[in-house]
C-alpha positions as CSV (number, residue, x, y, z in Angstrom):
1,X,53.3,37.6,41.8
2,X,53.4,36.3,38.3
3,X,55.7,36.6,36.0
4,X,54.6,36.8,32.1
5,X,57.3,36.5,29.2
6,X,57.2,39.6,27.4
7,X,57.0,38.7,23.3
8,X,60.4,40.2,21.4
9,X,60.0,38.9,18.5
10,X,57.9,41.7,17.7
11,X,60.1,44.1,18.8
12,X,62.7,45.4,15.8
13,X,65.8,45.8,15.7
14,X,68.3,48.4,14.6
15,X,69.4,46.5,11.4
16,X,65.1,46.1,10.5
17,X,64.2,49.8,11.7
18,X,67.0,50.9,9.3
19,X,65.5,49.1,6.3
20,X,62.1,50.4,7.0
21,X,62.7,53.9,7.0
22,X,65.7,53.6,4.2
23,X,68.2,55.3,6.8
24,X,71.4,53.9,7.8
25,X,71.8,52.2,11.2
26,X,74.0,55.2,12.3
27,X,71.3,57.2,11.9
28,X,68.7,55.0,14.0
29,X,71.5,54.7,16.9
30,X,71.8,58.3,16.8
31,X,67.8,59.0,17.5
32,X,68.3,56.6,20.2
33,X,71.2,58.2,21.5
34,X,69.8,61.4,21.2
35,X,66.2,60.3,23.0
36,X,64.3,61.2,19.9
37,X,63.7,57.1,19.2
38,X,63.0,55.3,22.4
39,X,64.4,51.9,22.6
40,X,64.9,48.7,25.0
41,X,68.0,46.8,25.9
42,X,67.2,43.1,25.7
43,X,69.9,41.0,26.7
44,X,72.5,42.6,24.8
45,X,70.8,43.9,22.0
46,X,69.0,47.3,21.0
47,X,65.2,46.8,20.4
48,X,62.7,48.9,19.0
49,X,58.8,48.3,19.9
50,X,57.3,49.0,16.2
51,X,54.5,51.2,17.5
52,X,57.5,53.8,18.8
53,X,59.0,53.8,15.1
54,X,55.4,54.5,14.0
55,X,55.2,57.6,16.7
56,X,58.9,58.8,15.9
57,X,57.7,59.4,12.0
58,X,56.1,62.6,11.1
59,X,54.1,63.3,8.1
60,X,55.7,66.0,6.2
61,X,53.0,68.7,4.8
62,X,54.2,69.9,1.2
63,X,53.1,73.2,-0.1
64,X,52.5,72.9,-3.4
65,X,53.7,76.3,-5.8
């Protein structure tokens, strides 16, 4: 069996996925918490696999008057 190191630096983490979508950490801990965000403990740190952010943001149809 081989074993293959897995590439986190492309992972984010909270702090980064915070700053990307303008929320607040809190915010980004609670979708995880909540399941809405998937995430992975590495070591002892949250990470966030970009392409996940990208799924867990939803375009937002606006109806114009």
């Amino acid at each position: 069996m081989s074993t293959q190191a897995i590439p986190t630096d492309n992972f984010l983490s909270v702090r980064a996925a915070a700053k990307l979508l303008a929320v607040s950490q809190r915010s980004i801990r609670q979708f995880i918490a909540d399941g809405r965000l998937p995430a992975v403990r590495v070591g002892g740190a949250v990470r966030i696999v970009p392409t996940d952010l990208a799924g867990f943001v939803q375009p937002v149809e606006v109806k114009q008057k």
